[in-house]
N, C-alpha and C positions, 0 to 999 in steps of 0.2 A: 879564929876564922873557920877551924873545919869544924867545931861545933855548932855552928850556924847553917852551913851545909845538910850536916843531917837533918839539924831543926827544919828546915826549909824543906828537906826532902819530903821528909813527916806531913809538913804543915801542906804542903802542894799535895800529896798522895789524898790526905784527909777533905781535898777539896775536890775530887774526882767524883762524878755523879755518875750512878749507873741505869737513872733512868729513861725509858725509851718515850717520847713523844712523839704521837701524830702528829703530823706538819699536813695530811689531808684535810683536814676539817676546816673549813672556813673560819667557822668560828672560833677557834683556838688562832690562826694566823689570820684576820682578817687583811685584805689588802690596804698597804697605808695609802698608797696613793692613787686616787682612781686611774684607770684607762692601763696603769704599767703593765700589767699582765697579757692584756692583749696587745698594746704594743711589742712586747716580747715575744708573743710568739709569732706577730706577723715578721716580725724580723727572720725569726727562723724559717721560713718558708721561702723555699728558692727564689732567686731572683727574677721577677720577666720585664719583659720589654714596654707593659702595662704602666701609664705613670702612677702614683699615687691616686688617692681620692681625692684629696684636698687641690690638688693640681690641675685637675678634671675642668676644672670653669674659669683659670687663670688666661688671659690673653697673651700674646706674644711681648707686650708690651709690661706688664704685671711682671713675666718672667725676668726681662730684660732689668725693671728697679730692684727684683731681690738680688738677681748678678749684683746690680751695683752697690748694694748697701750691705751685702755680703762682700763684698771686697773693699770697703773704708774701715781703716784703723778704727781704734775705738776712740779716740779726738775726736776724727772724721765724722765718724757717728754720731758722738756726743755733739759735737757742730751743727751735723741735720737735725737732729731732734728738737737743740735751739729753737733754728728757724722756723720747723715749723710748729712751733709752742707760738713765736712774735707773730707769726703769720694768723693761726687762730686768733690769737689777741687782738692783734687790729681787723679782723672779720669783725668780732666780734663786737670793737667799738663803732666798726662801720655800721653794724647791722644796728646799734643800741641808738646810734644816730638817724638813721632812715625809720626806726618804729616812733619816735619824737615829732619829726618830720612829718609821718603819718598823721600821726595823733592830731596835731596842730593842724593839717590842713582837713582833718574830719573825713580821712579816708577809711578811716579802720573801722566807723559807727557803724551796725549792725542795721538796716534803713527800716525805717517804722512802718506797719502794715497799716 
């Protein structure tokens, strides 16, 4: 067992790099994920009383469904998203039925010059 020790100490020592890398260059760290960097440092910059940007054109009402879908379990959530997956779906069969309907009564024809 303590001959393993030193081996290991050996083998860990041997595994030490003494060289120094730029981490300035872009090119050497490119960013992996776009926008992180600048999110990171908007984080850093004190706090004001300023909402967001993305906040900026949101209604009181906008505000009021991310409260609520921010506060649903994730069942809950997975529950809304259900619904409104069925809810597009029958839009969608509605819609697929009124262009039929169109068609058939010769509304949708482009009128001849």
């Amino acid at each position: 067992m303590i001959f393993c020790l030193v081996i290991g100490d050996d083998f860990e020592s041997s595994l030490l790099s003494f060289e120094k890398l730029d981490r300035a260059s872009p090119d050497l760290w490119p960013e992996q994920l776009p926008g992180v960097a600048e999110f990171a440092a908007s984080c850093k910059n004190p706090i004001t009383n300023s909402p967001p940007k993305w906040m900026a054109e949101l209604e009181s009402e906008d505000i009021e469904m991310l409260k609520e879908l921010g506060s649903l379990t994730t069942a809950n959530l997975m529950e809304k998203v259900k619904g409104l997956q069925n809810l597009a779906y029958q839009l969608g069969l509605e819609e697929s039925r009124e262009m039929t309907r169109g068609k058939f009564l010769n509304i949708l024809e482009r009128p001849k010059k």
